[in-house]
N, C-alpha and C positions, 0 to 999 in steps of 0.2 A: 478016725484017720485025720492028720493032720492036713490041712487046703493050704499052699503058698498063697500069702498075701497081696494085696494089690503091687504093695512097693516093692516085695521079694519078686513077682514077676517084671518090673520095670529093671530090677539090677540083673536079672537074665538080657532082659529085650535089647539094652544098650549096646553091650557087646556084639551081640549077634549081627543090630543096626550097623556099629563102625564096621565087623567083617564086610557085610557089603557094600559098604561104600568104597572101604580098600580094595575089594575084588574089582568094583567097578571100575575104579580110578586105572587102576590096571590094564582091564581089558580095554577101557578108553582109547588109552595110548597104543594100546597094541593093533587095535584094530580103523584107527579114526586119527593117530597122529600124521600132520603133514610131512614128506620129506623134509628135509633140510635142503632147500635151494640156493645158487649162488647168488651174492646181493651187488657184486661190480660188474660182474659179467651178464653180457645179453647173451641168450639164448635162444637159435633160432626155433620157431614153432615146429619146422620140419626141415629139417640137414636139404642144400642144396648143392647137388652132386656138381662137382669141376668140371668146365670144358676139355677140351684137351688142347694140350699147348706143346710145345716142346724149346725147351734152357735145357742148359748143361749145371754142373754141380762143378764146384771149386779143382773135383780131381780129373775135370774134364768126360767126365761122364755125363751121357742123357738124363737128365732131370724131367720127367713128366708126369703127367695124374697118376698114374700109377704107382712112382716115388711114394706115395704119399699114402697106398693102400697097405692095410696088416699094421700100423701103428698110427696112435695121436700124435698131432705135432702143433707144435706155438712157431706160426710164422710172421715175422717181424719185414718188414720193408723200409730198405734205408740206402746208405752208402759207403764208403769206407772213410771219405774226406770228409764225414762228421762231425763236428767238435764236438758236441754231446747228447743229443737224446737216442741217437742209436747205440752208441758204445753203454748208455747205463741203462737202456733195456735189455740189450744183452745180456750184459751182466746180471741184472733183476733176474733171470731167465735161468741162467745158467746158474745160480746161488738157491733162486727156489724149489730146480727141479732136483740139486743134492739134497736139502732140507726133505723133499718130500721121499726120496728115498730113503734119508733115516727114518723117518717118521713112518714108513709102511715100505718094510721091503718087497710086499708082494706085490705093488701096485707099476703097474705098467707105464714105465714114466714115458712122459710125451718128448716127442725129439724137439729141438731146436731147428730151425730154417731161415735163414736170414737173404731176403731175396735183395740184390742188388737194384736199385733205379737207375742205378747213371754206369751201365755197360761200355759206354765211351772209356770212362776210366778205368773201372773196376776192370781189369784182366785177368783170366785163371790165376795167375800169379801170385797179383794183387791179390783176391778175394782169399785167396790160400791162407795169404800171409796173415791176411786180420782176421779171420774167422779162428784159426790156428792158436792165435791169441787168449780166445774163449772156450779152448779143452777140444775134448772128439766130439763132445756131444752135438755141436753146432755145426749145420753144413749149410757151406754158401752157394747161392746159385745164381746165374746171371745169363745173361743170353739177349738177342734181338729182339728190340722194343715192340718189334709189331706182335711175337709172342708172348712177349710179358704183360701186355695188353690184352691180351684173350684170357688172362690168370684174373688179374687186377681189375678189367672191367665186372665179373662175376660176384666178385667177393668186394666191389664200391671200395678199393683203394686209389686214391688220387696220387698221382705226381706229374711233375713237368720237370724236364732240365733247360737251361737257358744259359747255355755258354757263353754269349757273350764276348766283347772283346777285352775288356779290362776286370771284368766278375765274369764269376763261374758261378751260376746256383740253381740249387737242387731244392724244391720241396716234393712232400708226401705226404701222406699220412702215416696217423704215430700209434694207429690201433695194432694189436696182436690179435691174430687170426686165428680160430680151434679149428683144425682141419680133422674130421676122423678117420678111424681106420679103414672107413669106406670112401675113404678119399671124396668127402662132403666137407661143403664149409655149414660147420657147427655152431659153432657161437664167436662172439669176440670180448675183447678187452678193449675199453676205449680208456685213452690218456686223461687222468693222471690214475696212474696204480702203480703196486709197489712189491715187492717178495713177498709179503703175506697174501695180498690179494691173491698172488697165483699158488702157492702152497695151500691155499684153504679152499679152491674153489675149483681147479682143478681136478683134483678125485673127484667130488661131488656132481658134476659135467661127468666124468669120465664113468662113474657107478650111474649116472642117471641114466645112460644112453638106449 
């Protein structure tokens, strides 16, 4: 009877070696790969559920914490007399939450929110007209400061207005809020970010939850 040789079993044992290192390589990933997390957006440790507050919405409707339960939302805080960083986060907003719909129609796209700071000017009217601007998806909300205060203190967004007699100004903060569908603030976007930031990191937030 013929015995396979030293070297005739080394040209079996190779193979066999690479099968398992491929099987390995496999179950590695399967079992041991880290999610893919988002890299612009902070994420809170643990969602920190909203006060209750009470604005109204552009169509003159109650806007309150509950507005906000059953879907995710990107809410932006600005004003309508803007020259630019509110109008082209909107925008940014409004451009990546269509991209992300082609890109996955099954995925639950988050709504737009654009909360007015300066209610002196901004009038149902008003906020109608520019939000109106930016499709259906965006809804404007605006109401007395001392409730938009009980929103804004929670979730550490600043503003002040300062009317003034010969200047009018308004600052704020320019971060985008995740609010989820348990009406918690989630994570946010701080300034500068762009359409891709929110089409790639979005879902990822929204599957991690």
């Amino acid at each position: 009877m013929n015995h396979p040789t030293q070297a005739g079993r080394s040209v079996i044992a190779i193979p066999i070696f690479l099968l398992l290192v491929i099987a390995g390589g496999y179950l590695s990933r399967g079992y041991f790969a880290t999610p893919e997390m988002p890299v612009h957006a902070t994420v809170l440790p643990a969602p920190a559920p909203l006060p209750e507050f009470e604005l109204m919405n552009h169509n003159g409707d109650l806007f309150g914490t509950d507005a906000f339960k059953g879907r995710w939302s990107l809410v932006f805080f600005g004003f309508t007399n803007c020259p630019d960083i509110c109008p082209v986060a909107l925008q940014q907003m409004v451009v990546a939450r269509r991209r992300m719909a082609e890109a996955n129609p099954e995925l639950k796209l988050p709504d737009i929110v654009f909360v007015s700071v300066d209610p002196g000017r901004d009038s149902a009217d008003v906020l109608a007209q520019y939000v109106g601007g930016f499709g259906s998806a965006v809804t404007g909300v605006r109401g007395d400061p001392d409730e938009l205060r009980k929103l804004t203190g929670a979730i550490g967004i600043f503003f002040a207005v300062s009317p003034g007699v010969d200047e009018y100004s308004v600052a704020h903060s320019a971060a985008v809020i995740v609010i989820n569908e348990n009406a918690e603030f989630h994570a946010l976007f701080s300034a500068p970010y762009d359409i891709d930031t929110f089409v790639n990191e979005m879902p990822l937030i929204i599957a991690a939850k």
